[in-house]
C-alpha positions in Angstrom: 92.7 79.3 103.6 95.9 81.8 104.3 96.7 82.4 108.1 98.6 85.2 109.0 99.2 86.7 112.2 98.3 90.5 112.6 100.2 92.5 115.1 97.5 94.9 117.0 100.7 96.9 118.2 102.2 97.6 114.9 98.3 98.5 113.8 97.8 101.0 117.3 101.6 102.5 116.7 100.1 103.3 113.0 96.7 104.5 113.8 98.8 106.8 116.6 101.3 108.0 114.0 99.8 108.0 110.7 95.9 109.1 111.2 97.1 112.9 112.2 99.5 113.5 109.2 96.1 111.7 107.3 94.0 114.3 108.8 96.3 117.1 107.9 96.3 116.6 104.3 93.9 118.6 102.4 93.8 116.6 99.1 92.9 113.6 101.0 89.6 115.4 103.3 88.9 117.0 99.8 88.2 113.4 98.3 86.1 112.4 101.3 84.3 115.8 101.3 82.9 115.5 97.9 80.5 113.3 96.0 83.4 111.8 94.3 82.9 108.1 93.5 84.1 106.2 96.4 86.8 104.4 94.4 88.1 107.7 94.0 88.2 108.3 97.7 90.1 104.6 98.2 92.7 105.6 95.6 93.7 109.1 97.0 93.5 107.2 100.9 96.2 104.3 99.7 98.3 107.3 98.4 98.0 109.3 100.9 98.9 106.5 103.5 101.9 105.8 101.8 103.0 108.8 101.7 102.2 109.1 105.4 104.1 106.0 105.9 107.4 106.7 103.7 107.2 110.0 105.8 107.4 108.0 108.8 109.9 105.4 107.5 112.0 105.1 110.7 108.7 104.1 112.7 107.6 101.8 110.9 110.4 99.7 108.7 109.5 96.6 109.5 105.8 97.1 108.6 106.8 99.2 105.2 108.5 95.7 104.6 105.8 93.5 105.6 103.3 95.8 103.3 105.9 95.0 100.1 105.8 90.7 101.0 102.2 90.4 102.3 99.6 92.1 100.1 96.9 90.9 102.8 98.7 92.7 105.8 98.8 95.8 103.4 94.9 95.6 102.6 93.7 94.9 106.1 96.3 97.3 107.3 95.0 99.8 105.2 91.4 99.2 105.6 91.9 99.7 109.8 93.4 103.0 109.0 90.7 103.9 106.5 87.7 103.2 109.5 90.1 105.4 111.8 90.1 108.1 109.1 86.4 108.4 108.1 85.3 108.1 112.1 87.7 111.5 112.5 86.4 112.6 109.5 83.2 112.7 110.2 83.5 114.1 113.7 85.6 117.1 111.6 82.6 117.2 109.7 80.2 117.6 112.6 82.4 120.0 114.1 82.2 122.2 111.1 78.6 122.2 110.5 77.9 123.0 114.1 80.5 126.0 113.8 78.5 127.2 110.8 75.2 126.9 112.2 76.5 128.9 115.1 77.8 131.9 113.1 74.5 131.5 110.8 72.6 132.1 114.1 74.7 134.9 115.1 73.6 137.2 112.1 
């Protein structure tokens, strides 16, 4: 069994930083918004999270580094940001629908 230790500030500086450039980038809600295959939806999220990241670079060097050595920080890493993503995702969602319903009740 691998222990490794997790840094919860490096994961809340991330979730901080990187979910709203996530949540601006239309490809990525696309993906989610669709009936893609979910596979689909994890590749285009570990691209757009790097790019998020590299975008970030001066934030977050000495995570970028850990990512490249430690595949397991990368995947847990990655699947904290993903549950931060689809819980903003779906409250965008529910946001959406609501503003439809209203201007459907308005005609």
């Amino acid at each position: 069994m691998r222990d490794f230790h997790f840094d919860f500030e490096d994961r809340d500086k991330v979730m901080r930083i990187v979910i709203p450039k996530l949540s601006k980038d239309e490809g990525l809600i696309a993906a989610f918004l669709t009936n893609n295959l979910e596979s689909l939806r994890k590749q285009k999220f570990a691209e757009s999270l790097e790019h998020a990241f590299i975008s970030s670079a001066g934030e977050f060097y000495t995570v970028l580094n850990r990512m490249s050595a430690e595949p397991d920080f990368k995947r847990l890493l990655t699947e904290f940001a993903l549950s931060e993503f689809k819980r903003g995702l779906a409250a965008w969602e529910r946001r959406r629908k609501a503003k439809l319903r209203s201007t459907l009740s308005a005609l």
